[in-house]
C-alpha positions as CSV (number, residue, x, y, z in Angstrom):
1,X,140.2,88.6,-262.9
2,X,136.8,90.5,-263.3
3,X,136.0,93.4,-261.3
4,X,132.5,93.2,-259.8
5,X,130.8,96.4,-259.8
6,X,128.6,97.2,-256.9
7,X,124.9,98.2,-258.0
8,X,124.8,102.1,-257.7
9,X,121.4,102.7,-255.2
10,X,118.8,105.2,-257.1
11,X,117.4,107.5,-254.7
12,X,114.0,109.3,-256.0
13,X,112.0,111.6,-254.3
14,X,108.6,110.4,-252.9
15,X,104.8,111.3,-251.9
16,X,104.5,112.4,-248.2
17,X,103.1,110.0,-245.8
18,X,100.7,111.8,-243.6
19,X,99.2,110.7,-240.4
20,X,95.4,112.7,-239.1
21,X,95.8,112.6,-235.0
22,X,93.6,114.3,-232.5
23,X,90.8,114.0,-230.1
24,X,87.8,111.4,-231.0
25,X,85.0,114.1,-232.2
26,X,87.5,116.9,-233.2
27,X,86.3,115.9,-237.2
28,X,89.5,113.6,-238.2
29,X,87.3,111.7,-240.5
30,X,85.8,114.6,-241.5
31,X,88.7,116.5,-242.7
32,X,89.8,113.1,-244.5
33,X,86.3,112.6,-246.2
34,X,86.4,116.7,-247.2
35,X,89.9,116.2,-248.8
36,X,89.1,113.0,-250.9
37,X,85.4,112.8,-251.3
38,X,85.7,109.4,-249.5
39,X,82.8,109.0,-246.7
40,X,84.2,107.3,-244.0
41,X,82.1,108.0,-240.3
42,X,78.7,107.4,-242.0
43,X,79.9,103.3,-242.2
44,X,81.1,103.2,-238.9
45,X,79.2,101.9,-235.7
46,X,79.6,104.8,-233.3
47,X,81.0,107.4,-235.6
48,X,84.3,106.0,-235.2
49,X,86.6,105.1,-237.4
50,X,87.2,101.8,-236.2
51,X,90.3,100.7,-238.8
52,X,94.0,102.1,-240.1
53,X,93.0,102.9,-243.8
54,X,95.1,104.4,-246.6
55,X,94.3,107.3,-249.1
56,X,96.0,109.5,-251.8
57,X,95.4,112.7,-253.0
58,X,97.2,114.5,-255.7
59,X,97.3,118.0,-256.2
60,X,99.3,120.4,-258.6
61,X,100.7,116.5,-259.9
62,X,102.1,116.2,-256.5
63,X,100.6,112.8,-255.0
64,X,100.0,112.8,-250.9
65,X,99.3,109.5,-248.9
66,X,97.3,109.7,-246.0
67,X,97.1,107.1,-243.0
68,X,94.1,107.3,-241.2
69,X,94.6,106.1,-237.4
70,X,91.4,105.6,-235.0
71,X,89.9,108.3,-232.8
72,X,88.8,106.4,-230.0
73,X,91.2,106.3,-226.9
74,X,91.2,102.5,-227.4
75,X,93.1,103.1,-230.6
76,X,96.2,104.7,-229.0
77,X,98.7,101.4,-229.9
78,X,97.6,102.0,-233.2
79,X,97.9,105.6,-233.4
80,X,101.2,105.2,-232.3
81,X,102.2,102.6,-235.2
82,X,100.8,105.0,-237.9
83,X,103.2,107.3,-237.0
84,X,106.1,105.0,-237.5
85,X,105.7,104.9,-241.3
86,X,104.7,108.7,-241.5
87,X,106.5,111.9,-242.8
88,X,104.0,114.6,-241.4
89,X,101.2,114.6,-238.6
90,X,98.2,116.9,-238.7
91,X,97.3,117.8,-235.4
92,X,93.5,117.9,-235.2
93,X,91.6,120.7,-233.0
94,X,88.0,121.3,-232.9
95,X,88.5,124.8,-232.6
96,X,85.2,125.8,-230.9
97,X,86.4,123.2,-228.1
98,X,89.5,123.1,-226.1
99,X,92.4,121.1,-226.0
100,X,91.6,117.4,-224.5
101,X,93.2,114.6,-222.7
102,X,93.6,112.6,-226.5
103,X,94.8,115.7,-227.8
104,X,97.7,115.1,-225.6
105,X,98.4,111.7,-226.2
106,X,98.3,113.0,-230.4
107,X,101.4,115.1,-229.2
108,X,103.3,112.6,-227.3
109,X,102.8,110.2,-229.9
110,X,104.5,112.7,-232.4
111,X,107.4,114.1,-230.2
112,X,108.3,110.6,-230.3
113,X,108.0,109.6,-233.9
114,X,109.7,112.5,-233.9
115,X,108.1,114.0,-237.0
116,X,107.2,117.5,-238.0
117,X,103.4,118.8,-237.3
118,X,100.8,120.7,-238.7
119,X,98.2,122.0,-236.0
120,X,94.7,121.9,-238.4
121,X,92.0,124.2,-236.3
122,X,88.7,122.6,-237.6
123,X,84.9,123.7,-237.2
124,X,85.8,127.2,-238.0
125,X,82.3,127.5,-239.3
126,X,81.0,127.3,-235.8
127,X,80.3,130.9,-234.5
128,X,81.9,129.6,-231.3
129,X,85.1,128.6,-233.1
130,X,88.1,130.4,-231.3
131,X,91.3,129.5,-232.5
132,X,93.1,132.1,-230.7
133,X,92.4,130.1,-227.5
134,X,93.5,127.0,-229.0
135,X,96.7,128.2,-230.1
136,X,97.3,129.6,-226.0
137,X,96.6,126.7,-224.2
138,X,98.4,124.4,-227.0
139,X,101.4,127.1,-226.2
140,X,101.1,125.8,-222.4
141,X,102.0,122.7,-223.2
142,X,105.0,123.6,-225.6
143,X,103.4,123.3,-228.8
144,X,104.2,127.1,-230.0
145,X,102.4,128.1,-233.8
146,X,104.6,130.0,-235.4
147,X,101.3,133.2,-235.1
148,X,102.8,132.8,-231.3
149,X,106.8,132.6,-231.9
150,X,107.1,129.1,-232.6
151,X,107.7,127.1,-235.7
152,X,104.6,124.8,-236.1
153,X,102.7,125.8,-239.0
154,X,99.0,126.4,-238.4
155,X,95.8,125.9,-240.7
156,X,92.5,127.2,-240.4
157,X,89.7,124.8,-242.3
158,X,86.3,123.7,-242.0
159,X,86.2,120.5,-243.1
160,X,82.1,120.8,-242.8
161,X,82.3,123.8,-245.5
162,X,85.1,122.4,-247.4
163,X,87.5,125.3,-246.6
164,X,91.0,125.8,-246.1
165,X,91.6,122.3,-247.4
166,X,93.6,123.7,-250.2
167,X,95.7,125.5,-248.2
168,X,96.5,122.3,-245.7
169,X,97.3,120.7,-248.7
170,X,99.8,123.3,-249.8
171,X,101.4,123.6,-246.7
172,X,101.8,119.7,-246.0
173,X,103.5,119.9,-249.5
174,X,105.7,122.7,-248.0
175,X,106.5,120.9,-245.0
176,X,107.5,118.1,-246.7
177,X,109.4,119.5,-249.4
178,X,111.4,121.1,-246.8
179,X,112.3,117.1,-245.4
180,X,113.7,116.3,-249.0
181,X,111.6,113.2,-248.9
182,X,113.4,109.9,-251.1
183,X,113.6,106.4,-251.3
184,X,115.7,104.1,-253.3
185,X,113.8,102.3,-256.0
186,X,116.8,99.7,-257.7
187,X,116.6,97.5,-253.9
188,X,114.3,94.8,-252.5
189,X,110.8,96.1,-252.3
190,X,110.3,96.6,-248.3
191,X,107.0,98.2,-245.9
192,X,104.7,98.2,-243.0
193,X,101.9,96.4,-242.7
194,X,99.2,98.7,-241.6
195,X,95.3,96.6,-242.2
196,X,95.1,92.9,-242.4
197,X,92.3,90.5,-242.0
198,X,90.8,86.8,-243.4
199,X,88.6,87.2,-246.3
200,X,86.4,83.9,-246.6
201,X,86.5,84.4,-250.2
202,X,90.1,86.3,-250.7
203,X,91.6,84.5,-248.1
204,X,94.2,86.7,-246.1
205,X,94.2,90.4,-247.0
206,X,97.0,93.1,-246.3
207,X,97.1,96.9,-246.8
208,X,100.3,97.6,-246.8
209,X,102.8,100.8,-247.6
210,X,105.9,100.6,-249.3
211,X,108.9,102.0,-247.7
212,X,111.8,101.3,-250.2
213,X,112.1,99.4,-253.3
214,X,109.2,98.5,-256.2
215,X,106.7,95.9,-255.4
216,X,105.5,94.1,-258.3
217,X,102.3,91.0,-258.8
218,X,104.1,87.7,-258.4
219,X,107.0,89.1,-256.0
220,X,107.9,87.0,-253.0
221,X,107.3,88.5,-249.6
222,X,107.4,87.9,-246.4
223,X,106.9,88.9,-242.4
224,X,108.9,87.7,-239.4
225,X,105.6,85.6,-239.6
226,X,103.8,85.2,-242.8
227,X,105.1,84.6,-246.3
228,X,103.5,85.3,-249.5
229,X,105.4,82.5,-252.0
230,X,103.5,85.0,-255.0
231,X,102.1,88.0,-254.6
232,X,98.8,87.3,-256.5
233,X,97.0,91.1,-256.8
234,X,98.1,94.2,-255.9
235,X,95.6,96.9,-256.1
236,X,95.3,100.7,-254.7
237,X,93.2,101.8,-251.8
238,X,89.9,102.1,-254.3
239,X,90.2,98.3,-255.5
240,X,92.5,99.1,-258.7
241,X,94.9,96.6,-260.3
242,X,98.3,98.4,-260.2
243,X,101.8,96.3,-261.9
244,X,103.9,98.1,-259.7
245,X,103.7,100.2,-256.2
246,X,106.2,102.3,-255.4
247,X,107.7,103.9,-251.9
248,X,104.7,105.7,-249.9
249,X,102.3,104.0,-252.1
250,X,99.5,102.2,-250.0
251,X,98.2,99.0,-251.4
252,X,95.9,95.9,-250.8
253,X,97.9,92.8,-251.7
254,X,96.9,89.0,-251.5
255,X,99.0,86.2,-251.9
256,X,100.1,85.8,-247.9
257,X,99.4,82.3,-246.8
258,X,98.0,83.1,-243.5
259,X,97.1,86.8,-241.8
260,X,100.4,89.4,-241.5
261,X,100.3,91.2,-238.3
262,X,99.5,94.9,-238.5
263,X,102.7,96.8,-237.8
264,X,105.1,93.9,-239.6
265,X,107.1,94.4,-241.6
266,X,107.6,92.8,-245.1
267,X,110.6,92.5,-247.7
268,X,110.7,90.9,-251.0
269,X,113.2,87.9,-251.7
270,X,114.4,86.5,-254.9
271,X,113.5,82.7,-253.9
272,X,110.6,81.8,-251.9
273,X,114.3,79.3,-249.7
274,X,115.2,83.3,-248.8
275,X,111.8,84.2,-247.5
276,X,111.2,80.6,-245.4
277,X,114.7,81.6,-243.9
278,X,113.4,84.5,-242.8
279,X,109.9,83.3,-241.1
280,X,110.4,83.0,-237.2
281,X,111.4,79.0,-236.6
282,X,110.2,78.9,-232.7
283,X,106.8,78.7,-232.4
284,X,106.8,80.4,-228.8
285,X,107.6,83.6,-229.8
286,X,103.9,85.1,-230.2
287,X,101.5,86.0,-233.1
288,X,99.1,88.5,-231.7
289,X,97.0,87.6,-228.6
290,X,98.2,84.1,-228.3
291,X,99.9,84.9,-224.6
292,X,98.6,83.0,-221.6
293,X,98.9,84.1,-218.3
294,X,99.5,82.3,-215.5
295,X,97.7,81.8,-212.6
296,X,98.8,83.2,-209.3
297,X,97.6,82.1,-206.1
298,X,94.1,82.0,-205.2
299,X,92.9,84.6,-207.9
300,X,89.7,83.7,-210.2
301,X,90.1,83.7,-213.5
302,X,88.3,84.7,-216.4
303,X,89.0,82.9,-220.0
304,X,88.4,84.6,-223.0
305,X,88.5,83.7,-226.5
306,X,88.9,87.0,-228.9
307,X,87.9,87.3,-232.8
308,X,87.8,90.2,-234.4
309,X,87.5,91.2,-238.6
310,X,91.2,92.9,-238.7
311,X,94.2,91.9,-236.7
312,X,94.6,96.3,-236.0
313,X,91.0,96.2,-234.1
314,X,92.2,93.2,-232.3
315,X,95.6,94.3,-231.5
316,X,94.0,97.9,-230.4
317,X,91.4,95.6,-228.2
318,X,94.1,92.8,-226.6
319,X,96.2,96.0,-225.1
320,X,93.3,97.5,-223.4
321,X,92.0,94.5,-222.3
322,X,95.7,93.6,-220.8
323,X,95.3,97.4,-218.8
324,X,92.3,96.6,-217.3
325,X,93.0,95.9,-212.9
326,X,94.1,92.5,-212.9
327,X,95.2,92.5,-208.8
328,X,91.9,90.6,-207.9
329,X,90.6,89.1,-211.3
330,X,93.0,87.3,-213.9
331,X,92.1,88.2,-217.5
332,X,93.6,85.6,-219.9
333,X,93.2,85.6,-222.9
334,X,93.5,82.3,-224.7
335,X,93.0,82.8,-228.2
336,X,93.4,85.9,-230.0
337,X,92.6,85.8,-234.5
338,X,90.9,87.8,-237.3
339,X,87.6,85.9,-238.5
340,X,84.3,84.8,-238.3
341,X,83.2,82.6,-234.9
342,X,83.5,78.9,-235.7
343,X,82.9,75.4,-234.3
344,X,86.7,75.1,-233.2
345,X,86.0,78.3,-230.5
346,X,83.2,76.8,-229.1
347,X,85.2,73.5,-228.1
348,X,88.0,75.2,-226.2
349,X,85.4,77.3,-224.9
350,X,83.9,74.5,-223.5
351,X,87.1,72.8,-222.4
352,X,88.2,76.1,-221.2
353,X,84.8,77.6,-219.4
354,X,85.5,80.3,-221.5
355,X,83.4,83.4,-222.9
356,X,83.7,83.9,-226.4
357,X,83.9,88.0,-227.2
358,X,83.5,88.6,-230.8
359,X,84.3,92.3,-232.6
360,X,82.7,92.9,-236.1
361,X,82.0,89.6,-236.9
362,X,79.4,86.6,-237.3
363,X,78.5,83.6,-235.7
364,X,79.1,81.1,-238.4
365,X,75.7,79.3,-239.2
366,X,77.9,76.0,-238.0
367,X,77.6,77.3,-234.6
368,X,74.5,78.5,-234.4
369,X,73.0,75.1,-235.3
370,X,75.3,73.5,-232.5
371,X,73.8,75.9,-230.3
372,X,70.2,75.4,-231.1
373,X,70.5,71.7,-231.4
374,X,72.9,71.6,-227.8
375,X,70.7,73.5,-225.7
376,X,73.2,72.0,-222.7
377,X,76.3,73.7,-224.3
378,X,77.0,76.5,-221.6
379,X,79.1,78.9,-223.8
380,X,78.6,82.6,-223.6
381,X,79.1,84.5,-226.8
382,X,79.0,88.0,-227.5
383,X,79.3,90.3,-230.7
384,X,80.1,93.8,-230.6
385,X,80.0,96.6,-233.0
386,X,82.0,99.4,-230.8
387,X,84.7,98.8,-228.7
388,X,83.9,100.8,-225.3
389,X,81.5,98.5,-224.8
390,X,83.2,95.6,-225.5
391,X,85.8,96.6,-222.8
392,X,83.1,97.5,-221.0
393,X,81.5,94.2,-220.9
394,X,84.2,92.2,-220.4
395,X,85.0,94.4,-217.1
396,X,81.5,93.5,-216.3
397,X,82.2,90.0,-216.6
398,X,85.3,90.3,-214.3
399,X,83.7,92.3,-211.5
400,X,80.7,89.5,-211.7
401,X,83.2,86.8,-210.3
402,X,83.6,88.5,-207.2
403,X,82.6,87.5,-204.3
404,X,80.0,90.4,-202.9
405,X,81.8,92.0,-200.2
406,X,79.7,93.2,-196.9
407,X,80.5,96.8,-196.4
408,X,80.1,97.3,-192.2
409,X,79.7,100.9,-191.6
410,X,79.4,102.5,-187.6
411,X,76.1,104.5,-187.2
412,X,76.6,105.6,-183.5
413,X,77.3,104.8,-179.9
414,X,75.6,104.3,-176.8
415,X,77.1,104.2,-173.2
416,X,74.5,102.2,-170.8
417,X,74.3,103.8,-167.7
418,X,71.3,101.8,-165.9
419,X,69.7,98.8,-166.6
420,X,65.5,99.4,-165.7
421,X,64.2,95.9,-166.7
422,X,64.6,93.0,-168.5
423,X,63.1,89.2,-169.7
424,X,64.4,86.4,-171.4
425,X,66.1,88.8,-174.5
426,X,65.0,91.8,-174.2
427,X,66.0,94.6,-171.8
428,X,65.2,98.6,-171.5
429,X,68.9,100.3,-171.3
430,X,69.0,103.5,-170.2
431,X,72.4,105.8,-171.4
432,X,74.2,108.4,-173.4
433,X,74.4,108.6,-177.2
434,X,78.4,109.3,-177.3
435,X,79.1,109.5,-181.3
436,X,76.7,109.2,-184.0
437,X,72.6,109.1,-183.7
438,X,70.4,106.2,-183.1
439,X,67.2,104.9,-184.7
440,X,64.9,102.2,-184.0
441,X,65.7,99.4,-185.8
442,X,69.4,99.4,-185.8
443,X,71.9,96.4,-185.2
444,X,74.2,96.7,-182.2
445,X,77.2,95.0,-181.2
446,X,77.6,94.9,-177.3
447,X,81.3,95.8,-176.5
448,X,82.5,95.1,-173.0
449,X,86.0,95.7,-171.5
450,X,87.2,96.6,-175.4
451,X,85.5,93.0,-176.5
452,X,82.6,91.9,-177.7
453,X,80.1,90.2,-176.0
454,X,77.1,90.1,-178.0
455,X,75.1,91.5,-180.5
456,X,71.4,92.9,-180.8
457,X,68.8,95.6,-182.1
458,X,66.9,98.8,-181.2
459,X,63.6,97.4,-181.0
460,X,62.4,101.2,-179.6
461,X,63.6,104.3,-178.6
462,X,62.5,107.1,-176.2
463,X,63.5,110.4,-174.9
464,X,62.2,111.2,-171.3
465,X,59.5,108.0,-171.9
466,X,58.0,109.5,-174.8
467,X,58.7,107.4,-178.3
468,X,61.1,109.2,-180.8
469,X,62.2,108.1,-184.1
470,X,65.4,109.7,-183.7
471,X,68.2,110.8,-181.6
472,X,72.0,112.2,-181.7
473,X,75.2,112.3,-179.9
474,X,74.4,114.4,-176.6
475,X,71.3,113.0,-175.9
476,X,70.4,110.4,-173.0
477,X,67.8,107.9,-174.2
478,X,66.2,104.6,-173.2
479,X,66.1,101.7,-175.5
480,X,64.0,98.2,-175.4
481,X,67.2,95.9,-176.8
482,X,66.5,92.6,-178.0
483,X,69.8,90.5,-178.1
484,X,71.6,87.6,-177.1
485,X,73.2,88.9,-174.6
486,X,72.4,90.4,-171.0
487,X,73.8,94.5,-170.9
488,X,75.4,95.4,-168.2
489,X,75.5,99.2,-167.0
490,X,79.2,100.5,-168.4
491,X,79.1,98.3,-171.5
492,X,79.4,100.3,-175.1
493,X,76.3,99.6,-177.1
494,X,77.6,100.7,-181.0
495,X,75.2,100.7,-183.9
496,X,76.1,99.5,-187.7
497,X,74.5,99.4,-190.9
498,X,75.7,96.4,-193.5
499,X,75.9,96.9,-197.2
500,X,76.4,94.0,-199.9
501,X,78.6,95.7,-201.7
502,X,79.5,94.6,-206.1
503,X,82.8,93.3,-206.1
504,X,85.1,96.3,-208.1
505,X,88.6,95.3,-210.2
C-alpha cells in the first residue's frame, strides 16, 4: 500500500504591509506622494483622499507595500479594515499642531489590530514645528517614544521638503524585520479585498492583497459573495500586467462576475464546483447596504437609494449614515451599489418616494432624458463630490420632515391688583410685575385659581400714567389689556413669547 506524503508548506519571507493613519490635514497623502512620486490630494475633491489605494516602494531591493486608508472622520470603518491586512502603522502628526480627536481614533484602531507603530512627526519644515510637545502629550495618552522611555520608534520628516523619508523607510524595514514577516507560497492563493467598483467598460474591478499563496491570470477565486470562474488580468497598482502576485503584493484583478465587497476575503479553488460551494446560498444574508429597517410606530421615514463609484466609499458612507439620530426620523436605506445612476433607481424611487443620493458618479444620459421628457416624475436626485456634505444633506433632508415645533417661552408676570376701567375687550389693569419685565405688545395668558381662564395682549403700558416702553419685576404698572377675557383683581397675568422652532434629529 502506498504511503501518501503530505505536501511540505514553504514558508518565505515577505514585503511589509504598511498602513498611513492620522488626523485628516496632518499630510498622510503627502508623506505617501513624497515617498513614491505618486500625486494623490491634487485629484481629490476636498483634499481628501477619498479611496483605500495600494503602493510599493523598494529600497536597498527590499520591496514595502503601503495601504493608504482615508483621512476624513467618515473613513474610520475603513481605517480600521486597512489595518487588518497590515504589518506596520505610521502614526501621522503634524508636528506644528497638537494631537487631535482622529489622532486618537489612529491609536485605538492600532492597539486593536494589535500591530507595531511608527509615530512619523511631519511639517518639520514649519518654524512652528515642535515635536517635543507632540511626543508629551502623545505620552499622556500612553503612547511613550522611545526619546521618552518607551519603545515606539519615532521619525522626524517633512514630507513638503522630501526629508527624513529615507530614514522612515529604514526604520519600517527595521521594524519589520524584527516581526520575521513570511508567508507560505506552495498553498491556495488567499487575500483581502481592499478597492472594488463596476467599470462600464471592465466590468467589476478589485484591488486586492495577497495574504498567502501565488495568484496567477486564469486562477479561480472567489468571496463569500462573488466568484471569479477566471481570473482574466492581473496587474500592479500602476496598470502593469504581472503572471504571478505574491503574498503582500497589491493587485487590480478582473474576472469577478459581479462587485466583491471591500474587506472580503478571496481564496483560489482548483474547480470553479469548489468555489460555487463556497458562495453564500441564502440570499438574506446581506451584500453591503441592502438592510431595510423597519418601521416603528408613528415615526416618518425617509427612503434613500445610495450609489456610489467603489463599494469602500459606500461602505464608509452607509455606517455614518446608520449613526446619524434615528429616535424621531427613520433613515432606511433601500438600496445600496457601486455605479452610475440608472433608469432602474428612478422606478423604486418612485414606488418608494424615495431620494436618490449619489457619490462620485453620473446620472446616466437614460435618466436624464426621462427626466426632461417627465417633468411630473417627482424624484430628488443628488450627486456629491465630498462626503461631509453628503451626510450633511441627507441630515438636512431628515430634520425637513419634522413637524416645526412652537417653542413657548415665559417673559414675565403680573399680579392685578385693581381693575380702573373697562369695555367690551379691553380693560386698564393696574398691578405688580412679580418675575420677569413687560413690554407693550406681549401675549398673556390670564391664570386664575392656578387655571387658565383666558388669554390676551399688552396693548400699552405705563408707569405712574406716563407711557413706558419697558418695565421689570418690582415695578407696579398699569396696562390697557385686550383679551377675551374679563381680569379680575388677584388673577396672574403671565407674558410669553412663541418661537417656530426647525425640527432637530
Amino acid at each position: 500500500m502506498a504511503v501518501k506524503q503530505e505536501t511540505k508548506i514553504e514558508l518565505k519571507k515577505r514585503p511589509p504591509v504598511v498602513v498611513v493613519l492620522g488626523h485628516v490635514d496632518h499630510g498622510k497623502s503627502s508623506l505617501l506622494e513624497a515617498i513614491k512620486d505618486f500625486r494623490i490630494t491634487s485629484k481629490e475633491s476636498g483634499g481628501i483622499t477619498q479611496h483605500i489605494g495600494a503602493y510599493e516602494v523598494e529600497l536597498e531591493n527590499k520591496r514595502i507595500t503601503f495601504i493608504d486608508t482615508p483621512g476624513h472622520e467618515a473613513f474610520s470603518a475603513m481605517r480600521s479594515r486597512g489595518t487588518e491586512v497590515a504589518d506596520v502603522a505610521l502614526l501621522v502628526v503634524d508636528a506644528a499642531q497638537s494631537v487631535q480627536p482622529q489622532t486618537k481614533e489612529a491609536i485605538m484602531a492600532i492597539k486593536k489590530a494589535s500591530i507595531p507603530m511608527i509615530v512619523v512627526l511631519n511639517k518639520m519644515d514649519k518654524p512652528e514645528a515642535n515635536p517635543e510637545k507632540i511626543k508629551r502629550e502623545l505620552s499622556k495618552i500612553d503612547i511613550n517614544v522611545e526619546s521618552y522611555g518607551g519603545e515606539i520608534p519615532s521619525v522626524e520628516v517633512s514630507a513638503r521638503e522630501k526629508t527624513g523619508i529615507q530614514e522612515l523607510l529604514e526604520m519600517i524595514l527595521l521594524v519589520s524585520d524584527v516581526q520575521d514577516l513570511k508567508a507560505e507560497t506552495n498553498v491556495p492563493a488567499e487575500g483581502l479585498v481592499i478597492e472594488s467598483y463596476m467599470d462600464s467598460l471592465k466590468g467589476p474591478v478589485a484591488t486586492v492583497i495577497i495574504k498567502r499563496g501565488i495568484l496567477r491570470k486564469k486562477d479561480i477565486i472567489a468571496t463569500d459573495l462573488a466568484i471569479a470562474p477566471r481570473v482574466k488580468s492581473v496587474e500592479n497598482f500602476q496598470g502593469k500586467p504581472l503572471e504571478e502576485a505574491y503574498p503582500s503584493q497589491p493587485v487590480i484583478i478582473l474576472g469577478f462576475e459581479k462587485v466583491p465587497a471591500v474587506g472580503e476575503r478571496f481564496k483560489s479553488y482548483k474547480s470553479v464546483e469548489d468555489a460555487q460551494k463556497n458562495l453564500r446560498k441564502e440570499e438574506q444574508k446581506r451584500e453591503i447596504g441592502s438592510t431595510v429597517l423597519e418601521v416603528e410606530g408613528d415615526k416618518k421615514v425617509l427612503n434613500i437609494i445610495l450609489k456610489g463609484d467603489v463599494f469602500g466609499s459606500l461602505e464608509a458612507i452607509e455606517s455614518v449614515l446608520k449613526n446619524l439620530p434615528q429616535e424621531k426620523v427613520i433613515l432606511r436605506i433601500l438600496k445600496c451599489e457601486a455605479g452610475d445612476i440608472n433608469e432602474s433607481d428612478v422606478k423604486l424611487a418612485e414606488m418608494s418616494k424615495a431620494e436618490i443620493i449619489g457619490f462620485r458618479v453620473k446620472i446616466s444620459p437614460t435618466v436624464v432624458q426621462l427626466m426632461k421628457k417627465d417633468t411630473e416624475r417627482k424624484v430628488r436626485i443628488k450627486t456629491f463630490d465630498i462626503i461631509y456634505e453628503l451626510i450633511q444633506n441627507v441630515r438636512s433632508s431628515m430634520e425637513k420632515s419634522l413637524d416645526v415645533e412652537i417653542v413657548r417661552k415665559e417673559l414675565g408676570r403680573i399680579k392685578a391688583m385693581v381693575i380702573f376701567w373697562g369695555e367690551k375687550n379691553r380693560q386698564i389693569v393696574g398691578g405688580k410685575i412679580t418675575d420677569g419685565e413687560m413690554k407693550k405688545g406681549f401675549k398673556l395668558d390670564v391664570v386664575r385659581e392656578s387655571a387658565k381662564v383666558g388669554s390676551g395682549k399688552i396693548i400699552n403700558l405705563q408707569r405712574d400714567k406716563k407711557d413706558v416702553d419697558r418695565l421689570t419685576r418690582g415695578d407696579e404698572c398699569g396696562i390697557l389689556f385686550e383679551g377675551n377675557i374679563k381680569v379680575e383683581k388677584g388673577d396672574l397675568l403671565i407674558a410669553y413669547s412663541e418661537e417656530r422652532v426647525k425640527g432637530e434629529l
